[in-house]
C-alpha positions in Angstrom: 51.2 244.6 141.8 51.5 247.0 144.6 49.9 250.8 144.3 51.3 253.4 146.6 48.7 256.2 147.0 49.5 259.7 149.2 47.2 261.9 150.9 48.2 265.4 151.5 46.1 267.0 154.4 43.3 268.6 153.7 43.2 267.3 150.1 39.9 265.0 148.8 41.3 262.1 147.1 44.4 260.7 147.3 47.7 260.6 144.5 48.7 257.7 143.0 52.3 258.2 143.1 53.7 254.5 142.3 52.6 251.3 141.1 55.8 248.8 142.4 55.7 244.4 141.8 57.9 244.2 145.0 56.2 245.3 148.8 59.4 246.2 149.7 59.8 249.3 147.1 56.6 250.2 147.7 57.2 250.8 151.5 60.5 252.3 150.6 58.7 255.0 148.7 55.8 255.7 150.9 58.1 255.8 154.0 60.2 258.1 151.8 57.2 260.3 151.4 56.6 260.2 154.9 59.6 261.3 155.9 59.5 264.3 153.3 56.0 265.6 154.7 54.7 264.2 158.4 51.3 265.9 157.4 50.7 263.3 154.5 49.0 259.5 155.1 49.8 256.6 152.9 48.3 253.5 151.6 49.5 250.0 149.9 47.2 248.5 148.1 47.9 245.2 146.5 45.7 244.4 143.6 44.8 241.0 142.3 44.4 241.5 138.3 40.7 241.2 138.7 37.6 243.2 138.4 34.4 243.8 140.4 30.5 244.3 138.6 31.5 248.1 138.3 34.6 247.9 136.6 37.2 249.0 139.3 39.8 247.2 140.3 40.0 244.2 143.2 42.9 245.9 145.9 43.6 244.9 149.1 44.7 247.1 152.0 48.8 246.1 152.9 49.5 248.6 154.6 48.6 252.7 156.2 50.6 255.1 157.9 
């Protein structure tokens, strides 16, 4: 599963804006984003289904811009 989250400047956290099982849909989005709003940043995150101690998901970094 792939998570799409957008940063617009000068905001705190970030949006989730789309959870995707295909990369490619998720960059499709993100650059889509991106091409809406140069200010905003973006991040993939792909996460494994697991858990850590705290309870929050297991995600890895795919891909920023």
């Amino acid at each position: 599963m792939y998570n799409v989250f957008v940063k617009k400047s000068g905001a705190y956290n970030p949006d989730l804006v789309g959870e995707f099982s295909d990369i490619n849909d998720a960059i499709k989005l993100a650059n889509d984003y991106k091409q809406k709003d140069e200010t905003i940043t973006y991040t993939i995150e792909e996460t494994s289904g697991h858990f850590d101690s705290y309870g929050e998901p297991l995600s890895t970094v795919v891909k920023r811009g």
